[in-house]
C-alpha positions in Angstrom: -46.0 -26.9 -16.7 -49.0 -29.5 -16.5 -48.7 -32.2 -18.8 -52.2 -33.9 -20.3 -52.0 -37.7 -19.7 -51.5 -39.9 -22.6 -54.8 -40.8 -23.8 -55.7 -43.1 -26.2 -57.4 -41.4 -29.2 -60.8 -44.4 -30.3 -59.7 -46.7 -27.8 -62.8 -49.0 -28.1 -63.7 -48.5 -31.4 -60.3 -49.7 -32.7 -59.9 -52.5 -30.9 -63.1 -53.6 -31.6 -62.3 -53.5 -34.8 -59.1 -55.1 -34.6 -59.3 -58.1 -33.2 -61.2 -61.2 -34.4 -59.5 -63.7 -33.6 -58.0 -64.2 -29.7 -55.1 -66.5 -30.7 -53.9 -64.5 -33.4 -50.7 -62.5 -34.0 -51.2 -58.8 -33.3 -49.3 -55.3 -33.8 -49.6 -52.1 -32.1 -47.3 -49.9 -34.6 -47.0 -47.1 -32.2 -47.4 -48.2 -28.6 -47.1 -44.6 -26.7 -48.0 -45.5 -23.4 -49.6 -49.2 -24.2 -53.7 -47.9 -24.1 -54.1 -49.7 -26.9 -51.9 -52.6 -26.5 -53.5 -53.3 -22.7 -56.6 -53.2 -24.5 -56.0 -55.9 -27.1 -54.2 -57.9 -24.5 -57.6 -58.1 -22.6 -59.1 -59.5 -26.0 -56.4 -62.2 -26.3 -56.7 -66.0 -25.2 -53.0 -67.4 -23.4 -52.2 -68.5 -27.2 -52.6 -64.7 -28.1 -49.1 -62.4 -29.1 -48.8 -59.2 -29.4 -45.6 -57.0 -30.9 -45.7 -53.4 -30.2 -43.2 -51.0 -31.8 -42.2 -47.3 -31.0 -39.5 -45.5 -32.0 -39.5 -43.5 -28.8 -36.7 -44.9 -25.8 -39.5 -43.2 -23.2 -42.1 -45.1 -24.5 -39.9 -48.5 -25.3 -39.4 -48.4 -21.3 -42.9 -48.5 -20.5 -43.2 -51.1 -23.0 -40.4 -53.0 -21.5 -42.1 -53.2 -18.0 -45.7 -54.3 -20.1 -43.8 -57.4 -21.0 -42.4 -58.5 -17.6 -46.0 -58.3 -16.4 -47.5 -60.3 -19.7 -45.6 -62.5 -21.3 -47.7 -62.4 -24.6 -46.4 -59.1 -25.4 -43.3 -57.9 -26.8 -41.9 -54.3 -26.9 -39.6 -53.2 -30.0 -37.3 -50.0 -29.8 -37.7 -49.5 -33.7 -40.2 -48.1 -36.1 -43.3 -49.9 -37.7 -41.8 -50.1 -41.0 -39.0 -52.1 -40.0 -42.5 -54.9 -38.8 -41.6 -57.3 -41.5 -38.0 -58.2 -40.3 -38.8 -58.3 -36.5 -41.8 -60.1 -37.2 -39.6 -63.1 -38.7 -38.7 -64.7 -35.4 -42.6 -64.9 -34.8 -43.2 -66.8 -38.0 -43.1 -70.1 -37.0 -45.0 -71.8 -39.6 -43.1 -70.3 -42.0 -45.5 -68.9 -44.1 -45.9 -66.0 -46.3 -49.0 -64.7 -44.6 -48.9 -65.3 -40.4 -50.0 -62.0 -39.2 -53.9 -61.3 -37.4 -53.7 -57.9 -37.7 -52.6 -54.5 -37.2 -53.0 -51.1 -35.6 -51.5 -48.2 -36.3 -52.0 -45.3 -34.4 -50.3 -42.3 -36.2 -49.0 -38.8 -34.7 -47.4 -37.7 -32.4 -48.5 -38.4 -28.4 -49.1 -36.2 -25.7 -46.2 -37.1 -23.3 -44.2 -36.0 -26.9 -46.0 -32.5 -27.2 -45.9 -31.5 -23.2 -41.8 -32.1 -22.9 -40.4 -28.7 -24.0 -36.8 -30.9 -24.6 -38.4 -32.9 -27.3 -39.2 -30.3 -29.6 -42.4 -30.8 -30.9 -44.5 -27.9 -29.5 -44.4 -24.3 -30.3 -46.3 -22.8 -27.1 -43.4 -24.0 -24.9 -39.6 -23.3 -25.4 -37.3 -25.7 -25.7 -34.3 -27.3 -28.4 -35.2 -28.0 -31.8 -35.4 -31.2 -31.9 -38.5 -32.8 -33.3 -36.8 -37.0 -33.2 -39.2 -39.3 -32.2 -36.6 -41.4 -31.8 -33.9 -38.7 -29.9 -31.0 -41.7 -30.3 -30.2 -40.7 -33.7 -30.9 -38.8 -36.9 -30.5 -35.0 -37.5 -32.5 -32.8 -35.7 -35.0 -30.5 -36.8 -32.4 -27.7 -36.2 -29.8 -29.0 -37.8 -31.7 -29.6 -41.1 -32.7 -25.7 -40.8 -29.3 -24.9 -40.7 -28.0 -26.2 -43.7 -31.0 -26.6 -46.2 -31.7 -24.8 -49.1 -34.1 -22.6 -49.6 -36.1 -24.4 -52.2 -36.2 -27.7 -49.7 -37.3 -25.7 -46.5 -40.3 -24.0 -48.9 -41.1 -27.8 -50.1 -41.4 -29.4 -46.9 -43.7 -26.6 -45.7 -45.6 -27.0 -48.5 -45.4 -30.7 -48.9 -46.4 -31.7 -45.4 -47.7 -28.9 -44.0 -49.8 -27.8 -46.6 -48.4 -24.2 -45.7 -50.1 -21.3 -47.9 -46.7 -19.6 -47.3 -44.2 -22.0 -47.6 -42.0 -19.8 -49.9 -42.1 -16.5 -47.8 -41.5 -19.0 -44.1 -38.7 -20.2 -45.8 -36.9 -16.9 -47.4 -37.5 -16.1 -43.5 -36.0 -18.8 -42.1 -32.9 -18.5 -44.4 -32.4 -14.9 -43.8 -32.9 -15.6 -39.8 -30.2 -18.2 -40.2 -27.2 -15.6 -41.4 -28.0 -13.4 -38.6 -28.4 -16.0 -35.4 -28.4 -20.1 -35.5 -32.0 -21.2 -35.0 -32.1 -23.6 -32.2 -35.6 -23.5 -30.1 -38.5 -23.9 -30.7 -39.7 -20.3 -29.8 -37.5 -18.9 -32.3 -38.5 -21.0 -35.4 -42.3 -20.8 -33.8 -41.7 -16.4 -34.2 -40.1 -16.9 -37.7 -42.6 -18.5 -39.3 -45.3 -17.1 -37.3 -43.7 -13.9 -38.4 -44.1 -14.8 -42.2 -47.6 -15.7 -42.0 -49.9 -13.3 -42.9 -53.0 -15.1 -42.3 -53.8 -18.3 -40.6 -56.8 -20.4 -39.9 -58.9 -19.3 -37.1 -58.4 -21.3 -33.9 -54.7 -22.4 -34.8 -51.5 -20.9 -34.0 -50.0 -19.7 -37.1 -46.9 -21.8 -36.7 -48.9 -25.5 -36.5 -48.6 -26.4 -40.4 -44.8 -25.3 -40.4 -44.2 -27.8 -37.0 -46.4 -30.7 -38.7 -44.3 -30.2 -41.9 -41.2 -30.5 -40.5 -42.2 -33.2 -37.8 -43.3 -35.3 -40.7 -40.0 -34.7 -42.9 -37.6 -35.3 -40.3 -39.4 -38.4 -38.6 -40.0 -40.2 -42.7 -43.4 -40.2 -41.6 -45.6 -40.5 -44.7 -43.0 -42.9 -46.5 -42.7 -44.8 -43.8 -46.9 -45.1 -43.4 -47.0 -46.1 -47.5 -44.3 -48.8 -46.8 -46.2 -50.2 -43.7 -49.7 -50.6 -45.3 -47.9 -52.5 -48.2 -45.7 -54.9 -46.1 -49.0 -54.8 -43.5 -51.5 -56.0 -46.6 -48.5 -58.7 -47.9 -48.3 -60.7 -44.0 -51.6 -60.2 -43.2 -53.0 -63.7 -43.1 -57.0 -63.8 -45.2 -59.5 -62.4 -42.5 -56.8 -60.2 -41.0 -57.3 -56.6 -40.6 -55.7 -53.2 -40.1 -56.7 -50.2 -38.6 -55.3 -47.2 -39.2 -56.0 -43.7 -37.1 -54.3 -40.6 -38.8 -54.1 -37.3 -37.3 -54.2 -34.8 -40.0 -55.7 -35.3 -44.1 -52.4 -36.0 -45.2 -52.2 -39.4 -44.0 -56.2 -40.0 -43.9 -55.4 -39.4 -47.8 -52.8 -42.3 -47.8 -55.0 -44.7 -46.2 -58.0 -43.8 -47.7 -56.5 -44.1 -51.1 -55.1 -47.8 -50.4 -58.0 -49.0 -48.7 -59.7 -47.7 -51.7 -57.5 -49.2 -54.3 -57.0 -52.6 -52.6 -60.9 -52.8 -52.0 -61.6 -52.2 -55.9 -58.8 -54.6 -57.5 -57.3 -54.7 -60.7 -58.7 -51.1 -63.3 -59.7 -52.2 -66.6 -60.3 -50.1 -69.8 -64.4 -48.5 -70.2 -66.2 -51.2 -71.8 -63.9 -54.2 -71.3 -66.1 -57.5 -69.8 -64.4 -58.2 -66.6 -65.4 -60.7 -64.1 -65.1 -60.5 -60.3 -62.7 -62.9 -60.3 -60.5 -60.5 -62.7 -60.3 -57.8 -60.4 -58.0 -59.7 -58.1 -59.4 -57.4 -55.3 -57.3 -57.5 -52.4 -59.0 -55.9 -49.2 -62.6 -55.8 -48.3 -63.4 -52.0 -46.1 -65.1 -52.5 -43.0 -67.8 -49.5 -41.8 -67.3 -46.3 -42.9 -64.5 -43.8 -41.2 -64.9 -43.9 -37.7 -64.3 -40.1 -35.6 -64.7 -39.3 -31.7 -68.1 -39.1 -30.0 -69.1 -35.8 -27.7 -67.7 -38.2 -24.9 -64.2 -38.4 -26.1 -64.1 -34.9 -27.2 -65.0 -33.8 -23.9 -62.0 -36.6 -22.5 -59.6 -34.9 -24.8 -60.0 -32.3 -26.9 -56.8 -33.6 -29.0 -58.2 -36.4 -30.3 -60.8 -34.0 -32.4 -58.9 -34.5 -35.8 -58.3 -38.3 -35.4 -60.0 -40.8 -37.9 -59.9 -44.9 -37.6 -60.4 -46.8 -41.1 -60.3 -50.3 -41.4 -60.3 -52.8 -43.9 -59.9 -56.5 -44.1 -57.7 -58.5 -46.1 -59.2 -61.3 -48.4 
């Protein structure tokens, strides 16, 4: 099977973005295979540091031999929402707000989605895994084994945004009594099976994969958490950029960029100053999304979307 090299989705544009000040304290949430986090590096002065976190142990080892080469960046084997307490040992002033800015680059890669053992993809067989991090946690078959039939039809729903969420997972249930389901093939045919009509251009088993990816992985919690502890360390001037994947999380960030930039809501008809509003964020441009160029580079990065927004 040919893999598609890693590529980083808005390379230039995020960075860009990102960093405005070359001695500052930087994070690359998900570092893949370190695109982005070579690319900040180049923006950095010596004084520069930059923490990179991935849940993934493939990943982490790349990262590992980053920092051998470059001193000013450190590698973390753990997931972005766990920045605040790694972060501490990097706060050497000791206060509140230390942090230049952040990056998070959601989704899943394509080193994830090309090896069949990790479970992500449905157009290649292989265990049912789904983990970013495959250390620990229940799989993606395991959960299938064991969950109700209400939970399975809420995940689809939930995170998937699955039309059919109800008659995938009366399927998978009644699959489940008959044979365990433990590839992906066979939960790709179940729901596939179940789906009467799909959007054109997409297999009919994507939304039930994204659903489940998100659920096992805490994805979306995990993104809500990280934009609040993100806004809270971010020193005033700092920034974060967030590129989501699919409108679930573009929804998340939109919404807090949205209600950070507009402050405090007061009744219709109330006087209200600026000052009152005790707005927290400032948004920079408008939604950013990949040129012809990139398209052409990597078809994959066609649903990606870079916000940013600046803290006060």
């Amino acid at each position: 099977m040919t893999q598609q090299a890693h590529y980083s989705v808005l390379l230039k544009e995020s960075v860009a973005a990102l960093v405005t000040d070359p001695n500052g304290l930087y994070v690359d949430g998900t570092f893949g295979r370190g695109g982005h986090s070579r690319a900040i590096l180049e923006q950095l002065s010596e004084k520069g540091c930059l923490l990179a976190f991935d849940k993934d142990p493939q990943a982490c080892a790349v990262g590992d031999a980053l920092a051998v080469e470059d001193k000013r960046f450190h590698m973390v084997h753990d997931s972005f929402v766990n920045l605040e307490h790694q972060l501490q040992s990097f706060n050497s002033s000791g206060e509140q707000n230390f942090l230049t800015g952040v990056l998070l680059d959601l989704g899943v890669s394509s080193p994830q989605l090309d090896q069949p053992e990790r479970g992500f993809s449905f157009l290649h067989d292989g265990p049912l895994d789904m983990r970013m991090d495959c250390s620990k946690g229940q799989t993606a078959a395991q959960w299938l084994s064991s969950a109700d039939e209400e939970d399975i039809a809420f995940v689809l729903k939930e995170y998937g945004e699955e039309r059919f969420a109800r008659r995938m997972a009366r399927a998978v249930v009644s699959r489940r009594q008959q044979q365990a389901i433990t590839t992906t093939l066979q939960f790709a045919n179940i729901v596939s099976e179940a789906n009467p009509k799909w959007e054109k251009g997409k297999h009919p088993a994507t939304r039930a994969f994204q659903a489940v990816r998100i659920f096992i992985n805490s994805e979306l919690d995990d993104l809500i958490t990280t934009l609040e502890k993100s806004l809270t360390l971010l020193v005033p001037g700092g920034r974060m950029a967030v590129i989501s994947f699919h409108s679930l999380e573009d929804r998340i960030v939109k919404r807090f960029f949205r209600d950070q930039s507009r402050g405090k809501q007061f009744p219709a008809g109330v006087p209200v100053t600026e000052a009152m509003l005790e707005k927290s964020m400032k948004i920079i441009g408008k939604a950013v999304r990949p040129g012809g160029d990139e398209l052409q580079e990597n078809i994959r990065s066609r649903s990606a979307t870079l916000r940013v927004a600046e803290k006060l």
